[in-house]
LODRENFI-243058 format. One line per 2 residues: number of its first residue (from 0); their letters; for each residue x, y, z of N, C-alpha, C. Coordinates in steps of 0.2 Angstrom, whole numbers, plus 5000, padded with zeros to 4 digits. Layout:
BEGIN
NUM> A> X/Y/Z/X/Y/Z/X/Y/Z ~ ... $
This chain:
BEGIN
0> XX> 4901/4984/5004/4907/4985/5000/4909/4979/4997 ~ 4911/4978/4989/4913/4972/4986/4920/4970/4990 $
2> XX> 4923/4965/4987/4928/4961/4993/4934/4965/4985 ~ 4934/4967/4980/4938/4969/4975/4942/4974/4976 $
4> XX> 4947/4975/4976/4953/4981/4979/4954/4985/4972 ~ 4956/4992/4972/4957/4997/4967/4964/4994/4965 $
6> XX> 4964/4998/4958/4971/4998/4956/4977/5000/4957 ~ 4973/5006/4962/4980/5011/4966/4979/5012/4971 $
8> XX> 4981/5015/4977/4978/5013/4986/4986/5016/4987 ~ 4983/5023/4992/4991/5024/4997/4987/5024/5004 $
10> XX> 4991/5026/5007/4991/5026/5016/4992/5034/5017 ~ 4992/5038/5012/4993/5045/5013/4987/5049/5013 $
12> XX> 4983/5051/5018/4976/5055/5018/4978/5061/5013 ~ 4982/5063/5012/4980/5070/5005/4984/5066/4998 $
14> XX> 4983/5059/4999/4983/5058/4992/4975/5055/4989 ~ 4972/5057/4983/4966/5055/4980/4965/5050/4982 $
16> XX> 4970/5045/4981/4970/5037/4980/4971/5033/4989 ~ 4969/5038/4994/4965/5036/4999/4958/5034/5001 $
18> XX> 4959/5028/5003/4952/5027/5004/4953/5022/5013 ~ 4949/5027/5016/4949/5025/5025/4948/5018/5026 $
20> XX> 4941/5018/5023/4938/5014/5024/4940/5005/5023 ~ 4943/5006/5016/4949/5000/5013/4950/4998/5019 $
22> XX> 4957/5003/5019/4962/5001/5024/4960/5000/5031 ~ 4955/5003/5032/4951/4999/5038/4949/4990/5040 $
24> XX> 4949/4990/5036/4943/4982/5035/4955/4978/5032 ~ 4958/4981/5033/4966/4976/5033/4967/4977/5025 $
26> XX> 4972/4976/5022/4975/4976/5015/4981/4973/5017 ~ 4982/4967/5015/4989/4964/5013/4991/4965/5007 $
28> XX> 4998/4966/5005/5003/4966/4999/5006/4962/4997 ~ 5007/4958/4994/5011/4952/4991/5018/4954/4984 $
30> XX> 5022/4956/4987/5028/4961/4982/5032/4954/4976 ~ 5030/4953/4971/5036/4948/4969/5038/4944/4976 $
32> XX> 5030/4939/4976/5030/4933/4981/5030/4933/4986 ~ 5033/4939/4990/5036/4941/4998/5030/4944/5001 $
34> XX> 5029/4944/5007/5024/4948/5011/5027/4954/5013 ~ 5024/4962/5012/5027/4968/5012/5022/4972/5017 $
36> XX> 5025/4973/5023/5023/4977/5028/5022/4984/5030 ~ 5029/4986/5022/5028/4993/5027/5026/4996/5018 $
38> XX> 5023/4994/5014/5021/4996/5006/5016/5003/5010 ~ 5017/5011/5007/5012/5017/5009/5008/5016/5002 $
40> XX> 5009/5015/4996/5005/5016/4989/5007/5008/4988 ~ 5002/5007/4982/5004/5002/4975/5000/5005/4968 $
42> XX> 5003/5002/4967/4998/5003/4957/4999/4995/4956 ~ 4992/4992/4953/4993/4983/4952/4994/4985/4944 $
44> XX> 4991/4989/4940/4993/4988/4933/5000/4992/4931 ~ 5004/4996/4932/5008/4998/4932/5014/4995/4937 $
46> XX> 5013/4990/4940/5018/4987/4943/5023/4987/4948 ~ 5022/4993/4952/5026/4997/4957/5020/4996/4964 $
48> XX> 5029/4997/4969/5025/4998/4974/5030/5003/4979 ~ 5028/5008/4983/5034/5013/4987/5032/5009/4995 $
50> XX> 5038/5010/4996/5040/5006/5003/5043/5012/5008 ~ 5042/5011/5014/5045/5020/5018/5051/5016/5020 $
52> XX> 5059/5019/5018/5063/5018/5020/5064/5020/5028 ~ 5063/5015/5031/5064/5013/5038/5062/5022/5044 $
54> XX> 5062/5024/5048/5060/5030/5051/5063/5038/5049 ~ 5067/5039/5043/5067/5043/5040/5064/5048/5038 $
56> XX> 5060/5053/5037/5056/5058/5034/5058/5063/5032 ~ 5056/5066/5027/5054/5074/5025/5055/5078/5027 $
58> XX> 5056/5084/5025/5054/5091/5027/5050/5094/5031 ~ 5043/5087/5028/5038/5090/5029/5034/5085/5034 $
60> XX> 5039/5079/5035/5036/5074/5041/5033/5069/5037 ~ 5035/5068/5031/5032/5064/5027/5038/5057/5028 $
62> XX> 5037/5049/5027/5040/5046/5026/5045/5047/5020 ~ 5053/5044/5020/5055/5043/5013/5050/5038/5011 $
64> XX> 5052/5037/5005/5049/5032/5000/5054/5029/4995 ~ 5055/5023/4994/5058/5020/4988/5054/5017/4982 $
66> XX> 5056/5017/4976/5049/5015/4971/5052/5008/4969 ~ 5050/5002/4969/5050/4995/4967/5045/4994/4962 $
68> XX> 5048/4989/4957/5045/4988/4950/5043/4981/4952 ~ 5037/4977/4950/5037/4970/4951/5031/4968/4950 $
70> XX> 5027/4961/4951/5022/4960/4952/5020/4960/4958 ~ 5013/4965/4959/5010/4968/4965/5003/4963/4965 $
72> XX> 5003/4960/4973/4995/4956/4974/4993/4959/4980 ~ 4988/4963/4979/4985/4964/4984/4981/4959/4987 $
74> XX> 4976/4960/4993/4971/4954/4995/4968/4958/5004 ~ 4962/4956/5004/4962/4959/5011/4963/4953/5015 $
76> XX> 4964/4955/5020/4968/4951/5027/4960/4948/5031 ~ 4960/4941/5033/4955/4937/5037/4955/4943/5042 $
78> XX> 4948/4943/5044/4946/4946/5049/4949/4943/5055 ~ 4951/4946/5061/4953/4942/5069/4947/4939/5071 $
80> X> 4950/4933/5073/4942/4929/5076/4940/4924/5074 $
């Protein structure tokens, strides 16, 4: 697998824009400079990123979500060791 990260990436399995295996090998987020922990989606060309408003959920058991506008850097995380 290339070391290159997608444009768009959630944490959500019934979203298309999951992919297991990413987020297995680590994904850090870089929000307008800040290190962002708790980011479920990002778009790097569109500028956004939804963050899950603290233990809150849905209807449906889903996270809330807040949408932020800014520059988004993703990057994967050194491996442990």
């Amino acid at each position: 697998m290339s070391d290159t990260l997608p444009d768009r990436l959630s944490t959500d399995p019934a979203s298309p824009f999951f992919n297991e295996e990413l987020l297995g090998r680590g994904v850090g987020i870089r929000f307008r400079g800040q290190e962002k922990t708790n980011v479920e989606e990002y778009c790097v060309s569109e500028g956004w990123v939804r963050v899950s408003m603290g233990k809150a959920v849905d209807r449906r058991g889903k996270p809330l979500t807040l949408k932020l506008t800014g520059t988004v850097e993703p990057y994967l995380r050194a491996p442990a060791g």
